[in-house]
C-alpha positions as CSV (number, residue, x, y, z in Angstrom):
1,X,0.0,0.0,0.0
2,X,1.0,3.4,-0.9
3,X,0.3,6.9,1.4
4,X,-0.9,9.9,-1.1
5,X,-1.3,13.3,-0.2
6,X,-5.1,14.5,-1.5
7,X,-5.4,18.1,-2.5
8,X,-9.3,19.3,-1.8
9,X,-10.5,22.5,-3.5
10,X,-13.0,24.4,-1.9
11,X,-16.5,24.7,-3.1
12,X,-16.7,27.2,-5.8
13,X,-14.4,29.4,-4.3
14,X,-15.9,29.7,-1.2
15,X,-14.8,27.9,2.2
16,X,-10.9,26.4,2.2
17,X,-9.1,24.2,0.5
18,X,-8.2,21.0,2.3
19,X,-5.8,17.7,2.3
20,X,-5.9,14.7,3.4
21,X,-3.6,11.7,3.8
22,X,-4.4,8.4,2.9
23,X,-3.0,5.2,2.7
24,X,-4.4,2.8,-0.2
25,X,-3.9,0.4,-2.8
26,X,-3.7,3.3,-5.4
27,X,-4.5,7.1,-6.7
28,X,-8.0,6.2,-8.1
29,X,-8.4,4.7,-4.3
30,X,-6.8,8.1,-2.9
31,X,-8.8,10.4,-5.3
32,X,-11.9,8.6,-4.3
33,X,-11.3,9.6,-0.8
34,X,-11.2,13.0,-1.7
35,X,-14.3,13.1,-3.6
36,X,-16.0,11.6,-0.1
37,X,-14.3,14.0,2.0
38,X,-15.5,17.2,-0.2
39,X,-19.0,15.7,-0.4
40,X,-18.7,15.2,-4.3
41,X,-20.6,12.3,-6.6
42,X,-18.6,11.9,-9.4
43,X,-18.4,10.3,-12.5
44,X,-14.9,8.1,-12.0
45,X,-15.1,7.3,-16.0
46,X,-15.3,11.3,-16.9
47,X,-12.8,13.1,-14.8
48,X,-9.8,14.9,-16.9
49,X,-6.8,13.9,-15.6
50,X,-3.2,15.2,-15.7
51,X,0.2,14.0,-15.0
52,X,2.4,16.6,-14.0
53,X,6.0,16.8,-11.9
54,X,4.3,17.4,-8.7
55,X,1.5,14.3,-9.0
56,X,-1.6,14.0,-10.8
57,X,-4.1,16.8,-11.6
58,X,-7.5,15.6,-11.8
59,X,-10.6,17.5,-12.8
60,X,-14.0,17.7,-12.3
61,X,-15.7,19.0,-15.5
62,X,-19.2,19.3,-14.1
63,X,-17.7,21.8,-11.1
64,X,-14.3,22.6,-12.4
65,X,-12.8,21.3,-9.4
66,X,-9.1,20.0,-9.7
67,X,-7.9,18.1,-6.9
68,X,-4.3,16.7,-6.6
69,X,-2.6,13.5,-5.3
70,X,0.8,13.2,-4.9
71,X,2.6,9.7,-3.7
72,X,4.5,10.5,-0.7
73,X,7.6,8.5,-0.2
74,X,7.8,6.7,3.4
75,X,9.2,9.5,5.6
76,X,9.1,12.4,3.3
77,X,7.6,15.5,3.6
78,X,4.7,16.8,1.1
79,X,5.9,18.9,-1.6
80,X,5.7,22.9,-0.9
81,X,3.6,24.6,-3.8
């Protein structure tokens, strides 16, 4: 099992962004999570997804929401945006 950092948007702009730490069998587990913890339904089949240096960028089309999970190596700290 792998421990991924979640990046939550906030609602629309309003409220805070959040993240969460999980430990699961893999991102589409982790991203999952973060759709529960923010209160979304999605659609796993139609979210946009990106791979970029810092982890994978995944959007929401119906809400524009991108959330990101990063893989965190055992003992190191979460990348500083």
């Amino acid at each position: 099992m792998a421990v991924y950092e979640v990046f939550v948007p906030a609602e629309s702009g309003e409220g805070f962004n959040k993240a969460t730490t999980v430990t699961t069998d893999s991102w589409t587990e982790a991203l999952r999570n973060g759709f529960e913890a923010s209160g979304i339904e999605a659609d796993m089949t139609s979210i946009l997804c990106d791979i970029t240096p810092e982890g994978i960028d995944c959007t929401v089309p119906n809400t524009g929401q991108t959330f990101r999970i990063c893989e965190q190596k055992t003992g190191e700290p979460a990348p500083a945006e």
